[in-house]
C-alpha positions as CSV (number, residue, x, y, z in Angstrom):
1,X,-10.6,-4.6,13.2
2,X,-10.1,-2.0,10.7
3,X,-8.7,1.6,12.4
4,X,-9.4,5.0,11.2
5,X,-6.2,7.0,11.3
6,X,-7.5,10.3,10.8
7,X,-8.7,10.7,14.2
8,X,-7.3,10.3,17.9
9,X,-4.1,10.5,19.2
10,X,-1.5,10.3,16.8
11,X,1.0,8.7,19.9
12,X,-1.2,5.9,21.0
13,X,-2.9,4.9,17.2
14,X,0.6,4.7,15.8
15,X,1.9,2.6,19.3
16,X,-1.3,0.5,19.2
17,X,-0.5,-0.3,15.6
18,X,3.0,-1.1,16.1
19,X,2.9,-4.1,18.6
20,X,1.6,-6.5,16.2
21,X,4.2,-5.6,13.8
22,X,6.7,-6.0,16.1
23,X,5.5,-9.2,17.0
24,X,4.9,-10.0,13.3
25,X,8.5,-9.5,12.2
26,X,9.6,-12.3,15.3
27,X,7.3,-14.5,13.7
28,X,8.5,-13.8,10.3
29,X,12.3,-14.4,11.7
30,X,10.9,-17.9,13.0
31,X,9.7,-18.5,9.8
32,X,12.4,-18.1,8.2
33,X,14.8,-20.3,10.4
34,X,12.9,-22.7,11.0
35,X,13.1,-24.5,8.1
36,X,17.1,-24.1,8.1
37,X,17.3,-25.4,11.9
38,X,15.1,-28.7,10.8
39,X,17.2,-29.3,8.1
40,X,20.6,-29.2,9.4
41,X,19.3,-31.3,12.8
42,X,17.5,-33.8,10.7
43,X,19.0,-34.0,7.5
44,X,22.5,-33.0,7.4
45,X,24.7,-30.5,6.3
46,X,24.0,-31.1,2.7
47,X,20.4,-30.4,3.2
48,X,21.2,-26.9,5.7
49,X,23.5,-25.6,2.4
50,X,20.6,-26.8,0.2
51,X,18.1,-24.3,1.8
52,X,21.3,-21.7,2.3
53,X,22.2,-21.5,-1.8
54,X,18.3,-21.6,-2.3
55,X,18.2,-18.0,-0.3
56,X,19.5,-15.3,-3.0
57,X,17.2,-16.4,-5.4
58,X,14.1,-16.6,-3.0
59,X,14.8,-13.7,-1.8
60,X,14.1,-11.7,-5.3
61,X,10.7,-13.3,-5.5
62,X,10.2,-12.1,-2.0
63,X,11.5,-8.7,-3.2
64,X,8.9,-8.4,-5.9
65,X,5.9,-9.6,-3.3
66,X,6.8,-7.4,-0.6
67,X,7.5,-4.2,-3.3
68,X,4.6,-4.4,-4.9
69,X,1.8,-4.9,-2.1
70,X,3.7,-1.9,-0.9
71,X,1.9,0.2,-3.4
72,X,-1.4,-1.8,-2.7
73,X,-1.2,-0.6,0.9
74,X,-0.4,2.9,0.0
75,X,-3.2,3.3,-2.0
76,X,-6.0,1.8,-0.3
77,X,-4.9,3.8,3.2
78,X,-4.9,7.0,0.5
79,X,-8.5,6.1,-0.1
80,X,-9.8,4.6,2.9
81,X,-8.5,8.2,4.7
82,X,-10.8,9.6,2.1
83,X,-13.4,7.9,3.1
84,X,-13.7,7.1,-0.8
85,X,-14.6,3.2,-0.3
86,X,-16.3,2.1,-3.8
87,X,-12.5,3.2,-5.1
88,X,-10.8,1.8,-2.2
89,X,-12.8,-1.4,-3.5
90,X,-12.2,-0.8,-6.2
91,X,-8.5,-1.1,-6.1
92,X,-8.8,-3.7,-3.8
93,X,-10.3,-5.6,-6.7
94,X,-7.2,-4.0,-9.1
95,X,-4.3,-4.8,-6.2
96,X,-5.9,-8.7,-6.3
97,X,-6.4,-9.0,-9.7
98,X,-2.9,-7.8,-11.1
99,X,-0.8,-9.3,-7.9
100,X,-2.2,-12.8,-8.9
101,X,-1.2,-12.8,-13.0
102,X,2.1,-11.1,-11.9
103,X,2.7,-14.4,-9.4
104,X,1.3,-17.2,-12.1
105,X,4.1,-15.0,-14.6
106,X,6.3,-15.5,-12.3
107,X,6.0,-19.3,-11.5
108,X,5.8,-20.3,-14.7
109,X,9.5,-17.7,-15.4
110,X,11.3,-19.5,-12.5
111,X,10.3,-23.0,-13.2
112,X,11.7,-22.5,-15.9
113,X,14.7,-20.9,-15.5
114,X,15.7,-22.5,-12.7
115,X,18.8,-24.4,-13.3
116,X,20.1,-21.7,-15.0
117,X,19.8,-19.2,-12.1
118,X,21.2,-21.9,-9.9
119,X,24.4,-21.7,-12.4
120,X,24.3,-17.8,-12.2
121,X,25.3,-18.3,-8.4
122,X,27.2,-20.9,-8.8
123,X,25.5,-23.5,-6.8
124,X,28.4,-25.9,-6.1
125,X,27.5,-29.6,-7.6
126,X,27.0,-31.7,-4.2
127,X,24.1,-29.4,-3.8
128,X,22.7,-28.8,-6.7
129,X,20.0,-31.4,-6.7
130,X,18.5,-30.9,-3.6
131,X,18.7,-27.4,-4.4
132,X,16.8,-28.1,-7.3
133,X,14.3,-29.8,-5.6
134,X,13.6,-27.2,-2.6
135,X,13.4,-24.4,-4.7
136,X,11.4,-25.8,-7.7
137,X,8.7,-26.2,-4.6
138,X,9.4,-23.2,-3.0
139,X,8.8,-21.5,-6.8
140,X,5.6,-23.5,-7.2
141,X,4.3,-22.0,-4.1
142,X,4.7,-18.3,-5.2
143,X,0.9,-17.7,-5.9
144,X,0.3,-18.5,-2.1
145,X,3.2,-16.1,-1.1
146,X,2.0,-13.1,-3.2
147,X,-1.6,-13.5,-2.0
148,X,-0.8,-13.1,1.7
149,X,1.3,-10.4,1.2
150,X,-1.5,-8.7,-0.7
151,X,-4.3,-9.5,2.2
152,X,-1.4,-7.9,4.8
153,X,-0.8,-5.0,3.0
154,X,-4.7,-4.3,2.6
155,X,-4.9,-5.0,6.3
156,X,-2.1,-2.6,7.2
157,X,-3.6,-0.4,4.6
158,X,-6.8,0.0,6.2
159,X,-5.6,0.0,9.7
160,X,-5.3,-3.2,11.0
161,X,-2.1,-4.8,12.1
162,X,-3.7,-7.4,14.4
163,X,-5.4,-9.9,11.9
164,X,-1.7,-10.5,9.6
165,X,-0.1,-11.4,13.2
166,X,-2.9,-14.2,13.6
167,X,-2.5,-15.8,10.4
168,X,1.1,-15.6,10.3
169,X,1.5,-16.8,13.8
170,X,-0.8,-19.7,12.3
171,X,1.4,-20.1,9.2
172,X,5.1,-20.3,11.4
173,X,3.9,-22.9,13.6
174,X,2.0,-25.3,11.2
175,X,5.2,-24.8,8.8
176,X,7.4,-26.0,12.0
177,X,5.1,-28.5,12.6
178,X,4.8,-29.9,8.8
179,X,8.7,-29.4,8.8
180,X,9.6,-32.0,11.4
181,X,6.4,-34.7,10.5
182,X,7.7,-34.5,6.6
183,X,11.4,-35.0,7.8
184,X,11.3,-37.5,10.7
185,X,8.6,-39.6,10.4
186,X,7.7,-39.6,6.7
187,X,11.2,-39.4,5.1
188,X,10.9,-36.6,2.8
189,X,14.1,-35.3,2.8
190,X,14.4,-31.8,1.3
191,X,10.9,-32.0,-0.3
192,X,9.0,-32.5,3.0
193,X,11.1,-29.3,3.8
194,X,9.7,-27.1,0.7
195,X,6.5,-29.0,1.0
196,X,5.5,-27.9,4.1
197,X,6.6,-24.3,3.4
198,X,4.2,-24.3,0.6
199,X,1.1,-26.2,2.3
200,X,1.7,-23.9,5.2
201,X,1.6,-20.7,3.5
202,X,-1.3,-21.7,1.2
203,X,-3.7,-22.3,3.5
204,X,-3.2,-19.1,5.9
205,X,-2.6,-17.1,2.4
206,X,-6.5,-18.7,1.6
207,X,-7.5,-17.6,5.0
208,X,-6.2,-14.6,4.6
209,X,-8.6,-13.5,1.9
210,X,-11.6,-15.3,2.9
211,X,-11.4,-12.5,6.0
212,X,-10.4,-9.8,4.1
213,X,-13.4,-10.5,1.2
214,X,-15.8,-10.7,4.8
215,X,-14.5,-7.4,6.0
216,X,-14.8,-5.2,2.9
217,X,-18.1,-6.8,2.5
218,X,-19.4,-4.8,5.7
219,X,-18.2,-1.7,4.5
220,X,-20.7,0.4,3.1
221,X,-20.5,2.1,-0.4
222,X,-22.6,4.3,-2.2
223,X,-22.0,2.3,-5.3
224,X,-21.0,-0.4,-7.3
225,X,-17.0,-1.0,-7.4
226,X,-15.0,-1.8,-10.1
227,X,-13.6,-5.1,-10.9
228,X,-10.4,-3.5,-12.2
229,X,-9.5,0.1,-12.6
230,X,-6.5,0.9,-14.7
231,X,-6.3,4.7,-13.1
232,X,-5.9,2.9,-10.0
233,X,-3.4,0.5,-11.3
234,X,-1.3,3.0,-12.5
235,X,-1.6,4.6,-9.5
236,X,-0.4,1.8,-7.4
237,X,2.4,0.7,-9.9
238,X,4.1,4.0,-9.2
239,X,4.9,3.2,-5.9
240,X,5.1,-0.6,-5.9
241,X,8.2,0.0,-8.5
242,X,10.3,1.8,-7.1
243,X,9.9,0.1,-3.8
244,X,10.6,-3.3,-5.9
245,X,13.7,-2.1,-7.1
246,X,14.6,-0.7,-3.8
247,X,14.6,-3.8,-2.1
248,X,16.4,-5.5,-4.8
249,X,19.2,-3.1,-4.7
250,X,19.2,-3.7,-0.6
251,X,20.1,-7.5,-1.7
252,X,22.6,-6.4,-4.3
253,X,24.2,-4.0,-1.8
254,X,25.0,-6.8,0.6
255,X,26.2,-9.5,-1.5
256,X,28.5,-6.5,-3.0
257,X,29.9,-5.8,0.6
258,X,30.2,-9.5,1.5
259,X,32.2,-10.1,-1.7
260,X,35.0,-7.5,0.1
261,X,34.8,-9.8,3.7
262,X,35.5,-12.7,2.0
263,X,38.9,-12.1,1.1
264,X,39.7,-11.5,4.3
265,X,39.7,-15.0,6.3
266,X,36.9,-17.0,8.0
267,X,37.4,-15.7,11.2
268,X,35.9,-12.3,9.6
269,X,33.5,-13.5,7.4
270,X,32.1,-15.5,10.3
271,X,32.2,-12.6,12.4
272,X,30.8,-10.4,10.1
273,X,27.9,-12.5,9.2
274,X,27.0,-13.2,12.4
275,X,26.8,-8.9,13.5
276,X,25.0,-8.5,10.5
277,X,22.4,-10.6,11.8
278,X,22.1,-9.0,15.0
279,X,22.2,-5.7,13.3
280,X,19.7,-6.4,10.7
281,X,17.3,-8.0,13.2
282,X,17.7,-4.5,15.2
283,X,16.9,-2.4,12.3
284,X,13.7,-4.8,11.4
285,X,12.8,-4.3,14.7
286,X,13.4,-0.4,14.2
287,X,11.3,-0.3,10.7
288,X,8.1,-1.7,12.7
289,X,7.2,2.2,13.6
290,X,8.2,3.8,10.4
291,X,6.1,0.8,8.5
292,X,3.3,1.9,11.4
293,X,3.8,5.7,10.1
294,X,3.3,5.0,6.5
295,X,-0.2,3.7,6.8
296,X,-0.6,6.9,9.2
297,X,0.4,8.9,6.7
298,X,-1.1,7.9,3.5
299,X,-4.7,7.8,5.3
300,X,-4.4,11.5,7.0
301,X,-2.8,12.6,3.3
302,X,-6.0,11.0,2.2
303,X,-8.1,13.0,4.4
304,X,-6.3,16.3,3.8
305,X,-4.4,16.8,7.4
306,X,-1.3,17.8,6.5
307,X,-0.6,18.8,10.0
308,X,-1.7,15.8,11.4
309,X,0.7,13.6,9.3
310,X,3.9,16.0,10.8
311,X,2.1,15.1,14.4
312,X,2.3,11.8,13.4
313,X,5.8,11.7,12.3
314,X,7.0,13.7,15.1
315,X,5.4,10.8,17.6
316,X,6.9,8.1,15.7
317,X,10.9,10.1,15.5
318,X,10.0,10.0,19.2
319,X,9.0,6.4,20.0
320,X,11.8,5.0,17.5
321,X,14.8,6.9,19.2
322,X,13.2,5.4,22.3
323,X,13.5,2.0,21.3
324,X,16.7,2.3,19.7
325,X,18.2,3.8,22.9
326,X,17.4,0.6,25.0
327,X,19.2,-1.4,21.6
328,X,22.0,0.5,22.0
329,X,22.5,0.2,25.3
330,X,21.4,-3.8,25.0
331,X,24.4,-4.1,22.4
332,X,27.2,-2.5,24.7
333,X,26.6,-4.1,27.8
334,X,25.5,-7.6,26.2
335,X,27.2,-7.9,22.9
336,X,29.0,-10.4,23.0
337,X,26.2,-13.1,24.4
338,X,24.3,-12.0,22.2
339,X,26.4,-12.9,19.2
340,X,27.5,-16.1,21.2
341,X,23.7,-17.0,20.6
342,X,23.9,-17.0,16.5
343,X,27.3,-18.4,16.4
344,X,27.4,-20.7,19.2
345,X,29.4,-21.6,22.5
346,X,32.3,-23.0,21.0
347,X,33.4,-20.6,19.0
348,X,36.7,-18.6,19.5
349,X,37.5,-15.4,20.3
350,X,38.4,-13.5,17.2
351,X,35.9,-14.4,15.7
352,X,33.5,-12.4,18.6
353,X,35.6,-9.6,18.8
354,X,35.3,-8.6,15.1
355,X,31.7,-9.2,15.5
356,X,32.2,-6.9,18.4
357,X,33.6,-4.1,16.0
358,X,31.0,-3.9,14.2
359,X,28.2,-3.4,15.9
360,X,30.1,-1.1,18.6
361,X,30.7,1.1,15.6
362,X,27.7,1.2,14.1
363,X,25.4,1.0,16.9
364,X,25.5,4.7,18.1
365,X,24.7,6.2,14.4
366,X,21.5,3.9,14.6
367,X,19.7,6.6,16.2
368,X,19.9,8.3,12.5
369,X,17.9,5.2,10.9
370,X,15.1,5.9,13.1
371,X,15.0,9.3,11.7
372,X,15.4,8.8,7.7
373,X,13.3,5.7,7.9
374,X,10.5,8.2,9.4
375,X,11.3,10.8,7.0
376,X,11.2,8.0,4.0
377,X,7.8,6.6,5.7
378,X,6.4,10.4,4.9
379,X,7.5,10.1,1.6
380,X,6.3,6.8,0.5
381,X,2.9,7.7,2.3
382,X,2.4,10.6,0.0
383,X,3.4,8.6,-2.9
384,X,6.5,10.7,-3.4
385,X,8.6,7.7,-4.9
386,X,11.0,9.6,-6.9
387,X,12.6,11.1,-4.2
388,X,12.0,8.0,-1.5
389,X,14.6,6.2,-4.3
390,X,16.7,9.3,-4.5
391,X,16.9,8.8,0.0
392,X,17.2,4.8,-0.7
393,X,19.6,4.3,-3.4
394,X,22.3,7.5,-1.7
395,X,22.6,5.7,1.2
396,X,23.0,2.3,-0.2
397,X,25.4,3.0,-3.2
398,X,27.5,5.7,-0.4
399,X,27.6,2.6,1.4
400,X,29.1,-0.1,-1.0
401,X,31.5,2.9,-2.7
402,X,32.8,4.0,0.6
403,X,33.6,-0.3,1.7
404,X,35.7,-0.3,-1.6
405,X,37.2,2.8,-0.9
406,X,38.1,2.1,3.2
407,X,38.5,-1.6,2.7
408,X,42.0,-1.5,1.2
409,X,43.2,1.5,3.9
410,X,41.8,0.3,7.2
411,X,40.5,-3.4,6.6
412,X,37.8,-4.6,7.8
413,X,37.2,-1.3,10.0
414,X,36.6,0.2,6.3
415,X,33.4,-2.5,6.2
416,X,32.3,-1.0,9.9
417,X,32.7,3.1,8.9
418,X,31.2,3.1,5.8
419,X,28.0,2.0,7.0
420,X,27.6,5.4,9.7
421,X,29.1,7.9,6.5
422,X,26.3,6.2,4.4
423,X,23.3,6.5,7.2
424,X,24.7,10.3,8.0
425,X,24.6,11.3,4.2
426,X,21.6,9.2,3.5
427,X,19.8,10.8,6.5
428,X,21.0,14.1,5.2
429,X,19.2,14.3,2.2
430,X,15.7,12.5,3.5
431,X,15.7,15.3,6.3
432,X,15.8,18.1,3.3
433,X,13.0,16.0,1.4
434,X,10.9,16.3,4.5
435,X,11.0,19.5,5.5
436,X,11.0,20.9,2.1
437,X,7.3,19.0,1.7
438,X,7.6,16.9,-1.4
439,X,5.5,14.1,0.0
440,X,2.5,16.1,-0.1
441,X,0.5,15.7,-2.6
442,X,0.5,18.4,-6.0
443,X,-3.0,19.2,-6.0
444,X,-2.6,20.2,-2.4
445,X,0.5,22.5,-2.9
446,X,-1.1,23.9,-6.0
447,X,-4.4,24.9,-3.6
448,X,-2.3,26.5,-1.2
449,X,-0.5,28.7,-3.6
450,X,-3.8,29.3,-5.1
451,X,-4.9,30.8,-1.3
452,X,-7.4,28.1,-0.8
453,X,-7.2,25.9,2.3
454,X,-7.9,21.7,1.9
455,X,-9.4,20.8,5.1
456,X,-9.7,17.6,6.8
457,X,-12.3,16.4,5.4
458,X,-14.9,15.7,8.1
459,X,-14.8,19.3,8.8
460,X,-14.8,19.9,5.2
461,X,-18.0,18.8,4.8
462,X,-19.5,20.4,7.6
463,X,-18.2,23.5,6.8
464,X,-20.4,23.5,3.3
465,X,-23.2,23.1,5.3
466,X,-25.2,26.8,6.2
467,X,-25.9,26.8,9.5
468,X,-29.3,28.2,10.4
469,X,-29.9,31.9,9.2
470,X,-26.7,31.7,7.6
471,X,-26.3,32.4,3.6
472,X,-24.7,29.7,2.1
473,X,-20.8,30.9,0.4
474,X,-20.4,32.0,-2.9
475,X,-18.2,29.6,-4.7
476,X,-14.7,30.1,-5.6
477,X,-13.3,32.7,-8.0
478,X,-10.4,30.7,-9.2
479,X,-10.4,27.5,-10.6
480,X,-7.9,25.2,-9.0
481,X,-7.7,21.8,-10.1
482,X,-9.6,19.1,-8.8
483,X,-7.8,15.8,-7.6
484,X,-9.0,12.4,-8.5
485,X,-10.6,11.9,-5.3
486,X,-13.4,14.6,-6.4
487,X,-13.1,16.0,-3.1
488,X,-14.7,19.5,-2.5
489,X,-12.8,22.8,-2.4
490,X,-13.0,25.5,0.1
491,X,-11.8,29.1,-0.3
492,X,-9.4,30.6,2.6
493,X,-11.3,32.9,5.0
């Protein structure tokens, strides 16, 4: 069920939204594991390390799927706001088109370049067959990947949260389901693994976009949309970039500071790992409101409500701090069960109790994620990518910097402070991009110091209309220019 943003409480459309997305990033978490939990049970530890090397390069396909629907979404909510729906088709039409060439590039890239990006991470020799197997499959299966994160983002775009939970709830359990009939009864080794994966996500991906071609079929439009718009594509590639690279530079970022935990004995890189896990599932967990907030906000930016987009951010700084106040608390009282669950009964306890540091120090500065990842939700709504890097890549390079710099005075402890200086800085500067209001669009800024007032546009348009007896207002003296929406103007009274 699509969901117009642009009217209604601000608190309950942005909560509303946010449960299946919550409930969405479980499932994706399942997915995930699962098929690393199938193979170490039923195939060995060979086959777990198989699927474990596979990861860093999977993940930079999953970078460049994720990144770029990010743009679709933005977009589309832009114009769906606007009530603009032949150009909302329109790049609907664009955001499918382009998203598909860019994953049969891609496929046909990492098939063949496969062994050597297996040699650029130095996949260790017992493994690299079965390596080469899972992720030749997985690679094969990229088409199917990029076209369900295209249907979500649309979703998401125009409101609706609900139907990606369905189909990816569908997706996790046939994959686990695939997983163990591949493995245990017909003997597939690794390849029923990656097969399953791939059968999996191809059919809810082909589901996906049956129901979203049904749903943007009943949406009515005063004219034909395009099959491709290159406006529109450019349009959507200047957000989907930066947010590509961003995610990238996320990846980079860690392996960077787990190349300075290393060195200093398993017991910490075990430990390590295992609080990043819990921390990163926490801040997933954090991102489902700010992820809510940037649908919010591109649709009411689409309809002209400035103020309605600061309601809206205000409500979601509010329900985040919420949620991470029951985390924080969650980590300090049960820490150390909680960590017992990733790493296991019978480990020992050093290895808990630097687990234990970190997330005891880093836990109480996570109530300044929930605010710059609002902020930065503001900014990528409005399509105000330049600075939304400037937030992203402060915080991440403070980060990796100050772990090189602490690392060699205070030890691990340098690893656990540099992430809070990083947040604290990063926050900083994407409070100051907020309030100075660069995410709102030019066209609108350039109106406002031209002393005309955008309106929302419902009331726009009924404000052009002259009530009975009433002479219909002259237009306006001076010009200001029009945006690409062609929406009307009106003059301040």
């Amino acid at each position: 069920m699509m969901t117009d943003m642009t009217k209604g409480s601000p608190f309950k459309i942005l909560l509303k939204f946010v449960v299946p997305l919550l409930l969405s990033m479980v499932f994706q978490q399942m997915y995930n594991l699962a098929d690393s939990v199938i193979a170490g049970r039923f195939l060995g530890v060979e086959a777990l390390a198989a699927t474990g090397a596979a990861y860093p390069i999977t993940v930079l396909f999953i970078a460049v799927a994720t990144g770029a629907s990010v743009g679709c979404s933005v977009v589309i909510s832009q114009l769906f706001g606007a009530h603009d729906t032949v150009r909302m088709r329109s790049a609907v039409n664009t955001a499918v088109i382009t998203l598909v060439t860019l994953a049969l590039a891609l496929t046909a890239a990492g098939e063949a370049a496969c062994p050597a990006l297996m040699r650029l991470i130095s996949t260790p020799k017992n493994i690299f067959e079965p390596t080469m197997v899972y992720l030749r499959i997985y690679i094969a299966g990229l088409l199917f990947l990029f076209l369900y994160n295209t249907a979500t983002a649309i979703f998401n775009g125009l409101g609706d949260s609900r139907t990606p939970l369905y189909f990816l709830a569908f997706s996790t359990t046939f994959n686990v389901i695939l997983d163990v009939l591949f493995v245990s009864t017909f003997d597939m080794g690794i390849a029923g693994i990656g097969l399953a994966t791939l059968i999996a996500q191809g059919i809810s991906s082909l589901l996906a976009i049956v129901t979203l071609v049904r749903r943007l079929s009943h949406i009515p439009a005063n004219g034909t949309p395009a099959r491709f718009d290159t406006h529109l594509l450019r349009r959507m590639s200047l957000i989907a970039i930066p947010s590509i690279c961003q995610q990238s530079f996320v990846s980079v970022g860690v392996f960077c500071v787990q190349g300075l935990v290393n060195p200093l004995g398993a017991y910490t890189v075990a430990g390590f790992s295992a609080a990043l896990k819990v921390s990163t599932f926490a801040i997933m967990v954090m991102n489902a409101l700010p992820n809510a907030l940037s649908s919010f906000a591109a649709q009411n930016i689409g309809a002209q409500d400035i103020p309605r987009v600061r309601q809206g951010v205000r409500a979601c700084i509010l329900m985040s701090e919420v949620v991470i106040g029951g985390i924080i608390v969650l980590f300090f009282l049960a820490g150390e069960p909680i960590l017992q669950l990733f790493l296991g009964s019978s480990v020992n306890g050093p290895v808990i109790s630097i687990g234990l540091e970190y997330l005891l120090i880093v836990a109480p500065f996570y109530p300044l994620v929930g605010i710059k990842n609002c902020c930065d939700s503001a900014l990528r709504g409005g399509g105000a990518m330049g600075p939304f890097m400037v937030t992203t890549l402060a915080d991440l390079a403070l980060r990796v910097i100050l772990a090189f710099a602490l690392v060699p005075l205070l030890g691990f402890a340098g690893v656990c402070y540099a992430y809070p200086i990083g947040w604290v800085i990063g926050t900083s500067i994407s409070v100051v991009f907020y309030v100075t209001n660069v995410w709102v669009p030019k066209y609108m800024r350039q109106a406002k110091r031209a002393g005309y007032v955008l309106r929302p546009i419902e009331r726009e348009v009924a404000a052009q209309q002259p009530q009975e007896g009433q002479a219909v207002p002259a237009p306006a003296k001076r010009p200001v220019r029009r945006h690409h929406l062609h929406l009307p103007r009106v003059k301040h009274s």
